[in-house]
Residue frames as qw, qx, qy, qz and C-alpha x, y, z in Angstrom:
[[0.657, 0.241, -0.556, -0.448, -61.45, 4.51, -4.50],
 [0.562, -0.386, 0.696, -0.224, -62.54, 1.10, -3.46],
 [0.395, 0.366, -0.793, -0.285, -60.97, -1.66, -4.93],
 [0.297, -0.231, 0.875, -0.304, -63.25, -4.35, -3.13],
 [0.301, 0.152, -0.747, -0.573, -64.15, -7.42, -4.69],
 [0.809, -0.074, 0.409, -0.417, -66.70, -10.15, -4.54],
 [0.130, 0.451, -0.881, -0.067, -64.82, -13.61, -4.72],
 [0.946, -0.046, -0.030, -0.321, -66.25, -16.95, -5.34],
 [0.011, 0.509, -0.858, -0.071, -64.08, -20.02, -4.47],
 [0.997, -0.012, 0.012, -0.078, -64.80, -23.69, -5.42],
 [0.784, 0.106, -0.589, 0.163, -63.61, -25.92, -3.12],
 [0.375, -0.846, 0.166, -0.340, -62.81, -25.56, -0.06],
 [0.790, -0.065, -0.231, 0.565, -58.98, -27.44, 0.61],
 [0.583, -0.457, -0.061, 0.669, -56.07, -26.03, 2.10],
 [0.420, 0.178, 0.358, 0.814, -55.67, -23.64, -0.78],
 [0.027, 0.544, 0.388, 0.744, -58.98, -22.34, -0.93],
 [0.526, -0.764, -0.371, 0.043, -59.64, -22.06, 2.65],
 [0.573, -0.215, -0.030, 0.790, -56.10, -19.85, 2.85],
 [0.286, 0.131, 0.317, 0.895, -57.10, -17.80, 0.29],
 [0.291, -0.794, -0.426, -0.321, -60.89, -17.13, 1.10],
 [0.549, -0.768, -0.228, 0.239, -59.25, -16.11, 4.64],
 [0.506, -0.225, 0.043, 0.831, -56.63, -13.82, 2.88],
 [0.099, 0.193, 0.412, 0.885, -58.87, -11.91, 0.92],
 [0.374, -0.770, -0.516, 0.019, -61.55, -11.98, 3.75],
 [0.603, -0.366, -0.058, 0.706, -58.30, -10.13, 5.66],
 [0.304, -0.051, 0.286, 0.907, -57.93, -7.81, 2.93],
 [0.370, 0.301, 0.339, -0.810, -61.67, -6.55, 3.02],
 [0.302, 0.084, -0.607, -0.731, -62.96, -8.29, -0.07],
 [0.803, -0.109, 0.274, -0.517, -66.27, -10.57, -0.09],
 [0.287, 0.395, -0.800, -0.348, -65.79, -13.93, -0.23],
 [0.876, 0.079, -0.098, -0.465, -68.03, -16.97, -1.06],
 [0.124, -0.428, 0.894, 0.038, -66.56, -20.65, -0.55],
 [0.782, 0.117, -0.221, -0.572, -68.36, -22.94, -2.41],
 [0.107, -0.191, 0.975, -0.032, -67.92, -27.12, -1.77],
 [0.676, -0.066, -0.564, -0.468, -70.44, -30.02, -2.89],
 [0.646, -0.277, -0.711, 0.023, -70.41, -31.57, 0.04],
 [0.486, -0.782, -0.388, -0.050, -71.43, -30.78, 3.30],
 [0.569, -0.703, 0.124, 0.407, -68.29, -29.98, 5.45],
 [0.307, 0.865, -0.397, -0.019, -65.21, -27.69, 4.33],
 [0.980, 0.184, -0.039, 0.059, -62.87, -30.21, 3.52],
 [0.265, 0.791, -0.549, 0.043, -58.79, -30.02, 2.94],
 [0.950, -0.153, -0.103, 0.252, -55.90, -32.69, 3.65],
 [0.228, 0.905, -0.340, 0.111, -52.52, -32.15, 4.51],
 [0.917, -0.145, -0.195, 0.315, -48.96, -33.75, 5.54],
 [0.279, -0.856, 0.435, -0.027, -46.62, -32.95, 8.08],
 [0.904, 0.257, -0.213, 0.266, -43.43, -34.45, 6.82],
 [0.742, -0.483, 0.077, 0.457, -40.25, -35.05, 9.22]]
């Protein structure tokens, strides 16, 4: 049986760029959607 999916994400931060690339990992399709041109995300490295 195959349990692979097709996955849409909107947005494309830290979150959804993890998760498109875990469930890319895990054989599924996935779609990353964003309104604006470049994949986006922010983060802080805190001391």
């Amino acid at each position: 049986m195959n349990n692979k999916k097709k996955v849409a994400i909107i947005r494309s931060g830290i979150g959804g760029m993890a998760i498109a690339i875990r469930l890319a990992q895990k054989g599924h399709d996935v779609d990353l959607y964003e309104k604006i041109v470049t994949l986006v995300g922010s983060y802080h490295i805190s001391n």
